[in-house]
C-alpha positions in Angstrom: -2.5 -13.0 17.6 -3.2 -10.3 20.1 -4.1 -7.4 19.9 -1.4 -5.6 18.7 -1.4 -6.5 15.5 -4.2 -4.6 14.7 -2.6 -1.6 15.7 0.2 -3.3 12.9 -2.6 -3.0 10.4 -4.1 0.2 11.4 -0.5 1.6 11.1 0.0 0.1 7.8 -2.8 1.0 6.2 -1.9 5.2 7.2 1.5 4.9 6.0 0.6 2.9 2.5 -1.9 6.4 2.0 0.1 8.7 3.5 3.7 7.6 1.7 1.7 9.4 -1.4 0.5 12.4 -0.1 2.2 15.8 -1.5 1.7 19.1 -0.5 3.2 22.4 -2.4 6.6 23.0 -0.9 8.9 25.8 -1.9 9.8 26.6 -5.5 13.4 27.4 -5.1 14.7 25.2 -3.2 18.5 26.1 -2.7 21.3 23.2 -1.7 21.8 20.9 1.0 24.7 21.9 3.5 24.7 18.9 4.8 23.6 20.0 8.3 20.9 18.8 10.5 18.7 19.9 13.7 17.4 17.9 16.6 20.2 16.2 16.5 20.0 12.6 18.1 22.8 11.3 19.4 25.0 8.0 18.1 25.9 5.0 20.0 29.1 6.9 21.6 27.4 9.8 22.6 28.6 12.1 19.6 26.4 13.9 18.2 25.0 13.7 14.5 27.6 16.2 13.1 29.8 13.7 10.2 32.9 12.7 12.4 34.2 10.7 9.8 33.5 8.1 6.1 31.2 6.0 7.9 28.9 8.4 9.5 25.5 8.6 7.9 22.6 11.5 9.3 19.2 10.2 8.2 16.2 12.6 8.1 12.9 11.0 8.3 9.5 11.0 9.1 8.3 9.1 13.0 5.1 7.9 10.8 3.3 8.1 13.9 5.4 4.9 15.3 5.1 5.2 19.4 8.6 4.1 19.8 10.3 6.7 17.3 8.1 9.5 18.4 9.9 8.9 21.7 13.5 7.9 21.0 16.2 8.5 23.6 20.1 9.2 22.5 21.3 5.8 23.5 18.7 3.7 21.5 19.2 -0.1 21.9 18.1 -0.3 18.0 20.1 1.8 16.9 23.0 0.9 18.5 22.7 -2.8 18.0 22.4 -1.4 13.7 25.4 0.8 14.5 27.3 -2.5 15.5 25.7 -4.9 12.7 26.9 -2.6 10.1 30.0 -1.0 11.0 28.0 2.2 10.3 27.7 5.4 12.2 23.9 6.3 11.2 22.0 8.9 13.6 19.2 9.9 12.8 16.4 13.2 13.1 12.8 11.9 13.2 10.1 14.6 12.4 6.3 14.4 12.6 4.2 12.4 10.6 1.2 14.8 9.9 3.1 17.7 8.6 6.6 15.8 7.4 5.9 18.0 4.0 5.5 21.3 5.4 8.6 20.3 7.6 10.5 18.8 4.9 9.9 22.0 2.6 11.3 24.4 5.5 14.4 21.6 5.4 15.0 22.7 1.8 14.4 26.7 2.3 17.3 26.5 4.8 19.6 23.5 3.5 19.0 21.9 7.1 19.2 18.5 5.3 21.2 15.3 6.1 22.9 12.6 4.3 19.8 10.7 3.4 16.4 12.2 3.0 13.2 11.0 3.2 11.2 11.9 0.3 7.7 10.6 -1.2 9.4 11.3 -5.0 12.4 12.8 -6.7 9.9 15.2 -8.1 7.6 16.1 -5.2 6.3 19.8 -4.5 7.8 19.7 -1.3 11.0 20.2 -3.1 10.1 21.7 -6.6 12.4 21.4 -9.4 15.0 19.8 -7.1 16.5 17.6 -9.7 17.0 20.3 -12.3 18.6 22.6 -9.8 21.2 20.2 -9.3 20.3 19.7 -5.8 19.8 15.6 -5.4 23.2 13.5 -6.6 22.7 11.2 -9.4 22.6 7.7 -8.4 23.3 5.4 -10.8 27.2 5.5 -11.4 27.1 5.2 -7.4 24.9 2.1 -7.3 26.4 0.0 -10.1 29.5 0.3 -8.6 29.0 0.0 -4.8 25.5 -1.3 -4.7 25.4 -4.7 -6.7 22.2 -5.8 -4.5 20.2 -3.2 -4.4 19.5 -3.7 -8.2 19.1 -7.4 -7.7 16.9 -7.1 -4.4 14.4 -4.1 -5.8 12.1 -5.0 -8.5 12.3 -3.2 -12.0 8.8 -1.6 -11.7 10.1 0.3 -8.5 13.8 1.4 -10.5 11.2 2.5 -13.5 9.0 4.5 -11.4 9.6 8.2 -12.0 9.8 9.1 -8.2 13.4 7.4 -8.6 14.2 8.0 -12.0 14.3 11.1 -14.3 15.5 11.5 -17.9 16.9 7.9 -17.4 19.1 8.8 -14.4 18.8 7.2 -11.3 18.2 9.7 -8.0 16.5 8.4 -5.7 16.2 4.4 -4.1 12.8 3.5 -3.3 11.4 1.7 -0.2 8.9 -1.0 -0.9 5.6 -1.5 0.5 6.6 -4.6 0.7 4.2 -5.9 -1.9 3.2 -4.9 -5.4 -0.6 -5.9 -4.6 -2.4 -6.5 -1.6 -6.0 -7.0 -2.9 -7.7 -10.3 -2.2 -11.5 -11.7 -1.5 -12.7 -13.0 1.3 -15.4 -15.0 1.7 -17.2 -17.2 4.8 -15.6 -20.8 4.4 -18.1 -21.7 7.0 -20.9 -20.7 5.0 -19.5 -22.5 1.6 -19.3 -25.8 4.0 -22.8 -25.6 5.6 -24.3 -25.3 1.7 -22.1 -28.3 0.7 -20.5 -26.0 -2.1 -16.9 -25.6 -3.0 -15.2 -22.1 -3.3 -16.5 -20.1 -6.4 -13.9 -19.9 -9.5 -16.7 -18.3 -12.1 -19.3 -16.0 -12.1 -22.4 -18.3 -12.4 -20.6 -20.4 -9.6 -20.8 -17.1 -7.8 -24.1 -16.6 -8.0 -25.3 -19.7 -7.2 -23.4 -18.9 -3.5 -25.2 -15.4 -3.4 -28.6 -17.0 -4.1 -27.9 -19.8 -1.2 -27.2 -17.1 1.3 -30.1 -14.8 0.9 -32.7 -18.3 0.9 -31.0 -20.0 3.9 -30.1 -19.1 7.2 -26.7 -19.3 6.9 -25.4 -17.3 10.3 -27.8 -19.6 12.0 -29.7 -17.1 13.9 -33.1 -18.1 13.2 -33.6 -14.9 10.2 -33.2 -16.3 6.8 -33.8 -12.3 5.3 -30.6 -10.6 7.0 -27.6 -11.9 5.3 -26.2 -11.2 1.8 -23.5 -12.4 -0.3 -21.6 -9.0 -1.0 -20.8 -5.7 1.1 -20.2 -3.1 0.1 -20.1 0.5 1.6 -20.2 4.6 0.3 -18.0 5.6 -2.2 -17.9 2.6 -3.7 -15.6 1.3 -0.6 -14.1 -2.0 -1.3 -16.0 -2.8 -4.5 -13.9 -4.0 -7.3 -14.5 -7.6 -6.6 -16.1 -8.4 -9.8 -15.0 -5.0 -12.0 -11.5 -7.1 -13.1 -14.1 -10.0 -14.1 -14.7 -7.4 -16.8 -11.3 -6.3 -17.6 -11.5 -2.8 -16.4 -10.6 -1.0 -13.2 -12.0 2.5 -12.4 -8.7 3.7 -11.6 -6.8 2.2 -14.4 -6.1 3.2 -18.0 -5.7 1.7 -21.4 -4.0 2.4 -24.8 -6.6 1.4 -27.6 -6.1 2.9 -31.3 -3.2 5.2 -30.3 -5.0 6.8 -27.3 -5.0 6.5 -23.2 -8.3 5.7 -22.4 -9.5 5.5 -18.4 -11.4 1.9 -18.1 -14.6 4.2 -16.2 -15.7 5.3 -19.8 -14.7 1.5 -21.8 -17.6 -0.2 -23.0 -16.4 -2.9 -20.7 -16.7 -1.0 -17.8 -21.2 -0.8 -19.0 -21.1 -4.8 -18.6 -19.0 -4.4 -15.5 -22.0 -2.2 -14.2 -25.1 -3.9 -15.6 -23.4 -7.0 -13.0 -23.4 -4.8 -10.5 -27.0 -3.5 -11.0 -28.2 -7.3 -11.3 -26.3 -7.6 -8.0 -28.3 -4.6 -6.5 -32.3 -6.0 -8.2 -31.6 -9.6 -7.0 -30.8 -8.8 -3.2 -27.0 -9.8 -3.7 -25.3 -6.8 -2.1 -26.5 -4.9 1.1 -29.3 -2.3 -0.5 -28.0 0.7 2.0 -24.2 0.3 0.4 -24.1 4.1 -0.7 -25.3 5.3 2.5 -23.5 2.9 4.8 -20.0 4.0 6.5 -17.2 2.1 6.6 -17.4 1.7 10.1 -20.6 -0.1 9.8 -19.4 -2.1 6.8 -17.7 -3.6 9.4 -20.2 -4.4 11.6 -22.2 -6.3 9.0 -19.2 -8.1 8.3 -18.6 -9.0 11.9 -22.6 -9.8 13.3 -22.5 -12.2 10.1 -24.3 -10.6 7.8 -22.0 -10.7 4.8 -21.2 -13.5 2.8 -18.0 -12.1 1.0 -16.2 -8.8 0.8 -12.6 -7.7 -0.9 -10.1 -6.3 1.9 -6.0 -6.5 1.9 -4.3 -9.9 2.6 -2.9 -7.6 6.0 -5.9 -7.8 7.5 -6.0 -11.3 8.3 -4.9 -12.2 11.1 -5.8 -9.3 13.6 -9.3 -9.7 12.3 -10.2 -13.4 10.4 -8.0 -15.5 11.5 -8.9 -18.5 13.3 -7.2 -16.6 16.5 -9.0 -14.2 16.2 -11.9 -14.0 13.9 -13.6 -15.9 17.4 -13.5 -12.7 19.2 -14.8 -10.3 16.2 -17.6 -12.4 15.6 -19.2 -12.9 18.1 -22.3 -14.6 17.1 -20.8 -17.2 16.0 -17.5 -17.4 17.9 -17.8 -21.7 17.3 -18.6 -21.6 13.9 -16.7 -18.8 11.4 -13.9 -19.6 9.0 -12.8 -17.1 6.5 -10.6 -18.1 3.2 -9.0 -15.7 1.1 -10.1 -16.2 -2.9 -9.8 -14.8 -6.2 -12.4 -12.6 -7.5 -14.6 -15.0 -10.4 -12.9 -15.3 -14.0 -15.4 -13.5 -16.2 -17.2 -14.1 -20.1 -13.7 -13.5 -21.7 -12.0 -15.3 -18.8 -10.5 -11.9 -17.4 -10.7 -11.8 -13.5 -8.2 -9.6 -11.4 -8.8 -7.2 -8.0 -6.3 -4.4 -7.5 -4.1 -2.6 -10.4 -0.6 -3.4 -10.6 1.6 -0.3 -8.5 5.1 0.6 -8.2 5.3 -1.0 -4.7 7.5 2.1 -3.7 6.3 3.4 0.1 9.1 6.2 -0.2 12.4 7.2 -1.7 15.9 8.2 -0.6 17.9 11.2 -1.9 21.1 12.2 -1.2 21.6 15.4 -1.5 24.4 16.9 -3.5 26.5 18.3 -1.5 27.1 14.8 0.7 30.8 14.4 0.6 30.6 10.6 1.8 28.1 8.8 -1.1 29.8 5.8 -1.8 29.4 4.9 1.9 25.3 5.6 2.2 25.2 3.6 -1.1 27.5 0.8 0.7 25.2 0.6 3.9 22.0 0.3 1.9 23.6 -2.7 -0.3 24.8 -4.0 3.1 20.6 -3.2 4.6 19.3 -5.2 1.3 21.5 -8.2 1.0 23.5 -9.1 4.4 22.0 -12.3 6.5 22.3 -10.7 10.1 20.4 -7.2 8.2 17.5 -9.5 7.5 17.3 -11.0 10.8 17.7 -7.1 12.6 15.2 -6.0 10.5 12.6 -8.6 11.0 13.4 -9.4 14.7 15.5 -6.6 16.4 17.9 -7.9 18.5 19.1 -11.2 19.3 19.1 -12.0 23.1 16.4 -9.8 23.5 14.0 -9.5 20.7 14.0 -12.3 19.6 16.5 -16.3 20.4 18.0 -18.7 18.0 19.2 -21.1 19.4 20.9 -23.8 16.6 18.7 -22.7 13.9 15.5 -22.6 16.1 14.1 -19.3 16.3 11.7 -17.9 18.7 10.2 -14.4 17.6 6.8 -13.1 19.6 5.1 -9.8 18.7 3.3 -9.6 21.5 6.0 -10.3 24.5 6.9 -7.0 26.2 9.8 -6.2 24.6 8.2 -6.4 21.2 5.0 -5.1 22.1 5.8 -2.1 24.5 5.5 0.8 22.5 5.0 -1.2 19.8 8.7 -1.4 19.8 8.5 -4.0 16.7 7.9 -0.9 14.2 11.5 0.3 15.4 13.8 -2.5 13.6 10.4 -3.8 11.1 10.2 0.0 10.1 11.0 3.2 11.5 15.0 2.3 10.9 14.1 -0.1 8.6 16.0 1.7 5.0 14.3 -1.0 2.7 10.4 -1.7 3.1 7.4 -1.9 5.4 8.8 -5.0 7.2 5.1 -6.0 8.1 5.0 -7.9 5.1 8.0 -9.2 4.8 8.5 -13.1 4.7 10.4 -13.6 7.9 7.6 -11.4 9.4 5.3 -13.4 8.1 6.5 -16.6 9.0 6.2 -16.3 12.8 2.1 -15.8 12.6 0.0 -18.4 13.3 -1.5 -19.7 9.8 1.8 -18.1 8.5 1.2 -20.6 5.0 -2.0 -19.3 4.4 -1.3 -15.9 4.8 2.0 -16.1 2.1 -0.4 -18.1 0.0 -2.7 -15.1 0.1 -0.1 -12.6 -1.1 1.0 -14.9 -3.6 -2.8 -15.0 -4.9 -3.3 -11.2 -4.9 0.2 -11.0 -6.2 -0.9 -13.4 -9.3 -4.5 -11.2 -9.7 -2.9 -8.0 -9.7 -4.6 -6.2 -13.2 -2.1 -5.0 -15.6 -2.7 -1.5 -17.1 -0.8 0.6 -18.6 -1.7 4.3 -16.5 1.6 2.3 -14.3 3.6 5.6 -13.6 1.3 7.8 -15.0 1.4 11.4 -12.6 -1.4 13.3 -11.4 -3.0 15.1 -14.4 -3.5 18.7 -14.1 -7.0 18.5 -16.5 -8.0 16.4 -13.0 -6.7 18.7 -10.8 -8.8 21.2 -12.3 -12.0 19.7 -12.9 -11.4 16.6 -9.7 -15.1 15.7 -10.6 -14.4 14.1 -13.7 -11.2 12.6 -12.5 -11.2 8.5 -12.3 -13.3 7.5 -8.8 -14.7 10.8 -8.9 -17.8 12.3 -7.9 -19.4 12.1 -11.6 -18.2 8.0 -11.8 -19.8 7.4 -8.7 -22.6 9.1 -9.0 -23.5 8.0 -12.4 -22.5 4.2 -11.1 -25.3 4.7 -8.0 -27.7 5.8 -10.1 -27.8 2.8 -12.4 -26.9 0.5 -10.0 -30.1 1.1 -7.8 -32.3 1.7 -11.3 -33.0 5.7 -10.7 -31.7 5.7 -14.2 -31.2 3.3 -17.1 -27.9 0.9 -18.1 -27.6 3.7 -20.9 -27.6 6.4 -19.1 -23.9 5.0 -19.1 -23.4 6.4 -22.6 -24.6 10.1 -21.8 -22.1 9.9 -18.8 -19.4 9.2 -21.2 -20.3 12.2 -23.7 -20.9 14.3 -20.7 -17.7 13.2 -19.3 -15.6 14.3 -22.6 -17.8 17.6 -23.0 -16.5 18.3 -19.3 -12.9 17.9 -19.7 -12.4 14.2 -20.5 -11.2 14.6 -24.1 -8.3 17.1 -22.8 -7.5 14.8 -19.9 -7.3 12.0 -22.5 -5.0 14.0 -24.6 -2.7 14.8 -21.3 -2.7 11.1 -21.1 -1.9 10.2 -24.0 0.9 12.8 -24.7 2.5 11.8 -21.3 2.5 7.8 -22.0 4.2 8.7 -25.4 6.9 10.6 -23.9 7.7 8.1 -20.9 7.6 5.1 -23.2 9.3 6.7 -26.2 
């Protein structure tokens, strides 16, 4: 592909980190009046203000898409969605960067719209909105005019609490457009040249990491610079092998009536004593907690890395037999990446990424809306309707995209797709129902479009369950962030074993420490909150 699918990715990767973001917003937040500012015009020059049942204002963020950031009144897309629906939408985009402080202004002065952008029914940007009666229950409107949005949205996004509260429904999320995105990769080439097949278990594993630091593998005549794992500071991109261990340091679990975060299970000790045996025997690039990301990269593209975890996303602008030619350049003749499943460990556990919510955002409709029925109606029509799913993969027939008896001809990268990157128009900016990157449809007009399904499909099947699923930001973390899972007191105690400054026990006096710090009350928090959500 060309290059604009890395700007795809790149954009991607913002929004899935940005779609959680949350800054303090106004405390007493008073009621919608329905009305909105910048108003963009609809398809027949009318402004935004409701002219009737089938008008719908949406207020957004431009997540720092080209095209929205620069919308004019008549837009093509929205027009053409205008037509395909039977809807009037219109809608007011607002920066990406400071969509909370924006948002929270919104709510001071009620200068809402019919559907709201949100990244949860209980954000600060909007505190207390739910009790104040301020967002309209859902659920009475859904079961009866939206039949396919609870057939097309998975469970785990409904159960999420930035949609539901007390068991009432206020919000519809947007999907990521995957639950899991996680995956290895690994240098095919290199498996091929050794005459080995792709690694399934851990001594399998390590039989490919001792190949690649004997033989000259990249070919370039230095048998001493390549390594089989890469990883970067912070521990970037380094749960490969924790999930071989059953833990992730992110994820909790409940064991003898408590929550318990995996960092301080005596799982997580073996996960790191693999790690440490990665560091002694020359396995994993020695400058890993120095090295930035950026240069992570590098490694990875002058050939110095024999595997690495990434997101399944990052295929095909950077490994894919398009493209993988121009980013390494070494060996333009000679790479092949596969995607792969991290190794199944002593108690046959193996996974790489913790299972999510998969929601990017959620809709509210604000109370005071007098035309629900008919937002509800549109979004069942956006989930469920054949010529919705081709819109919202390919934009507009004629232009976007032809079919012509069934034979369909969609290019990202022909002017009217690329320009502006108009694509993140229809595949997301208007887009009520997911990141449409990762849709299938999407999907299936890449090059290699098989392998990259069968890679989602793979990180979809080693996605680790836990059960921290839901669990909100707890304010013993907020407190004390060093203590918090991935924080500075994990990592630092991880480095320091990993690279032998300090013993494989020195594990155990991080735990204690760990509890004397705060742990025991942010295990108590935890445990208090998973008994009231799952009562």
């Amino acid at each position: 592909m060309k290059k604009i699918w890395v700007i795809v990715i790149a954009l991607a990767l913002i929004l899935s980190a940005c779609s959680s973001k949350e800054n303090n917003g106004n405390k007493n937040s008073p009621k919608s009046d329905g009305k909105t500012s910048n108003e963009t015009k609809n398809e027949s020059g009318a402004n935004s203000q409701n002219s009737g049942n089938k008008s719908i204002k949406v207020l957004l963020s431009h997540a720092e898409a080209e095209y929205a950031k620069t919308v004019k009144a008549d837009d093509p897309y929205i027009k053409e969605l205008n037509k395909l629906s039977g809807y009037n939408l219109s809608y007011d985009f607002l920066g990406h960067s400071d969509y909370d402080q924006q948002l929270s202004l919104r709510f001071v002065s009620g200068d809402l719209a019919d559907l709201v952008r949100t990244p949860s029914i209980d954000s600060t940007i909007h505190k207390d909105a739910v009790e104040q009666g301020i967002f309209k229950e859902l659920g009475p409107l859904i079961d009866q005019y939206g039949p396919n949005l609870k057939k097309r949205i998975p469970e785990t996004a409904w159960n999420s609490p930035r949609v539901q509260k007390n068991g009432k429904i206020y919000g519809i999320p947007v999907l990521v457009g995957t639950a899991n995105d996680r995956i290895g990769f690994i240098r095919q080439d290199w498996l091929d040249k050794l005459n080995l097949k792709q690694p399934e278990t851990i001594d399998e594993w390590l039989n490919y990491f001792e190949q690649v630091k004997v033989q000259d593998v990249n070919g370039n005549g230095d048998p001493n610079d390549e390594y089989g794992y890469t990883m970067f500071e912070g521990l970037g991109w380094s749960s490969m092998f924790f999930g071989s261990f059953g833990v992730d340091p992110g994820t909790w679990h409940m064991q003898d009536g408590k929550l318990i975060p995996d960092m301080i299970s005596p799982k997580m000790k073996e996960a790191i004593a693999f790690y440490k045996m990665l560091y002694e025997k020359g396995y994993v690039n020695r400058d890993l907690f120095t090295k930035k990301e950026a240069d992570f990269r590098a490694d990875i593209y002058n050939g110095k890395s024999g595997s690495f975890a990434a997101a399944v996303y990052q295929y095909t602008p950077d490994f894919s037999a398009t493209n993988a030619p121009k980013k390494f350049v070494n060996e333009p003749d000679k790479v092949k990446i596969s995607m792969i499943a991290p190794p199944a460990g002593p108690r046959g556990e193996r996974g790489l990424g913790p299972v999510s919510d998969g929601i990017y955002f959620v809709w509210v409709i604000p109370e005071t809306v007098k035309n629900p029925e008919e937002i509800i109606k549109y979004l069942d029509w956006a989930w469920s309707a054949p010529e919705a799913d081709k819109f919202f993969a390919y934009g507009i027939e004629g232009s976007n995209y032809t079919d012509v008896g069934g034979d369909l001809k969609y290019d990202a990268s022909a002017p009217v797709n690329a320009d502006k990157n108009a694509f993140q128009m229809f595949q997301l900016s208007i887009n009520p129902r997911e990141i449409g990157f990762n849709n299938d449809l999407v999907l299936k007009t890449l090059p290699e479009s098989e392998k990259i399904i069968a890679g989602y499909k793979l990180s979809a099947d080693i996605a680790m369950p836990h059960d921290s699923l839901y669990m909100p930001p707890l304010v013993t973390f907020q407190n004390n962030p060093e203590i918090s899972t991935w924080g500075t007191m994990f990592v630092e105690m991880f480095s320091k074993i990993m690279t032998g400054n300090q013993p494989l026990d020195a594990f155990d006096k991080f735990v204690a420490d760990w509890n004397k710090r705060g742990g025991d009350k942010a295990i108590e928090e935890a445990t208090q909150w998973y008994n009231a959500f799952h009562k």
